[in-house]
ROMI-302140 format. One record per residue: residue in three letters; x, y, z of N, C-alpha, C, CB in turn. Coordinates in steps of 0.05 Angstrom, whole numbers, plus 5000, padded with zeros to 4 digits. Glycine has a CB too. Layout:
# ROMI-302140
ALAXYZXYZXYZXYZ
...
# end
This chain:
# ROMI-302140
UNK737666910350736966780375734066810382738766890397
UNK732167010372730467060384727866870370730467350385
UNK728666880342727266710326728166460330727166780300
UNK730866270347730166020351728965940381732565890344
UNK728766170392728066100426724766070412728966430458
UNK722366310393720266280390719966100377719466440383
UNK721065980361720365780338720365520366723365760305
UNK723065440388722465220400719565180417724665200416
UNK718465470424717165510455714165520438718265860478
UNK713865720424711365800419710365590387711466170417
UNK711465440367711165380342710465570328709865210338
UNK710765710330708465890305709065870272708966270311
UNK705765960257706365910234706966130221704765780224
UNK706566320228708566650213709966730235706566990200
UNK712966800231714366930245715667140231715766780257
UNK715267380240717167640230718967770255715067910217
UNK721067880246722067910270723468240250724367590284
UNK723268360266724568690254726268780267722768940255
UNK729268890262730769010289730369260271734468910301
UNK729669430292728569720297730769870310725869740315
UNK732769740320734569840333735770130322736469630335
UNK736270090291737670340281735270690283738670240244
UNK732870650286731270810299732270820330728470710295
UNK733070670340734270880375737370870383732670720409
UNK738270960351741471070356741871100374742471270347
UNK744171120388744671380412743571350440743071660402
UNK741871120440739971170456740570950484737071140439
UNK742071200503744471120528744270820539743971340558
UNK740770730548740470600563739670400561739770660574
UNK740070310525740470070516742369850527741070120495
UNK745070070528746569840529748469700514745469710532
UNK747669690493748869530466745769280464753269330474
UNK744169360468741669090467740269270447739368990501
UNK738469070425736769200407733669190414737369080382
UNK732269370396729969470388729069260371730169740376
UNK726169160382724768950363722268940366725568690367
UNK721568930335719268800326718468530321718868890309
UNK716768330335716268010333712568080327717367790371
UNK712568090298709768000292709767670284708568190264
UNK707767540304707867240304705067110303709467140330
UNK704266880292702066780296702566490306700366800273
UNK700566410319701866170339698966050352704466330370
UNK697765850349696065660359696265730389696865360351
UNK698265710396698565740431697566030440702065710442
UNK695966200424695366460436692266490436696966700420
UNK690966200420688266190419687466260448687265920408
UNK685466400449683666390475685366530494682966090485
UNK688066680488688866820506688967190508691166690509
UNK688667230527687467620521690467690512686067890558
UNK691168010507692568100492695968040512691268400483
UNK695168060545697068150557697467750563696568430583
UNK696567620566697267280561698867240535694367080558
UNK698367330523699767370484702967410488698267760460
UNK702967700503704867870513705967610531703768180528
UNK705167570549706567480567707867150555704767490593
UNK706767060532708366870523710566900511707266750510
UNK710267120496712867210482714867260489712867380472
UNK714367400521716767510535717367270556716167840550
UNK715967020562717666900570718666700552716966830591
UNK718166660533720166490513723066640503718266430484
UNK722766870509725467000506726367210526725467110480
UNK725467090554726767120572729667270583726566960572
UNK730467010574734266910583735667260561736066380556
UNK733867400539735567530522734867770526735567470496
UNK732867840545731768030551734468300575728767870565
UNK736168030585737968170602740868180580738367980635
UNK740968160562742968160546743268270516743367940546
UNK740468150499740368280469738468440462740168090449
UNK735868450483733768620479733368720491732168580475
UNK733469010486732269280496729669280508732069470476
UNK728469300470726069430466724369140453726369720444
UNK721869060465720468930450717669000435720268770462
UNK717169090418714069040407713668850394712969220392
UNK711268830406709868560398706668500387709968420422
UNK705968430366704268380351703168110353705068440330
UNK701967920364702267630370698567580367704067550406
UNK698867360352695067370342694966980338694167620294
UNK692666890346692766610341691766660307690666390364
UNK692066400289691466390268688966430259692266240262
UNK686466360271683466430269683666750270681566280295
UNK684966930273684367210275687367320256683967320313
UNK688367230233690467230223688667430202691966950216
# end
């Protein structure tokens, strides 16, 4: 889900997506939601500072943030700085 909400919102031309989840076993206040890594490159982040980057990512996947995702890290770079 998370890679078709980025693929509609942002296009990007590398998408990695990592669940990290099994690094926070146990860990109460998850929930049952996972741990993720989204290293992405995307035209739409040209010219934007690190926390505009951030803030695209997390609202293109929004809606999963109250349901499948915990934890997000995020790596997000336009392609001129790839």
């Amino acid at each position: 889900m998370i890679r078709e909400q980025l693929n509609a919102t942002l296009f990007p031309t590398s998408l990695e997506i990592i669940d990290d989840s099994h690094k926070h076993a146990g860990h109460a206040s998850a929930g049952g939601a996972g741990h993720f890594t989204v290293n992405i490159v995307a035209g739409a982040f040209k010219g934007k500072s690190l926390i505009q980057r951030h803030r695209l990512v997390y609202d293109a996947v929004s809606n999963l943030m109250q349901t499948h995702i915990h934890a997000l890290s995020i790596n997000a770079k336009p392609p001129e700085e790839e």
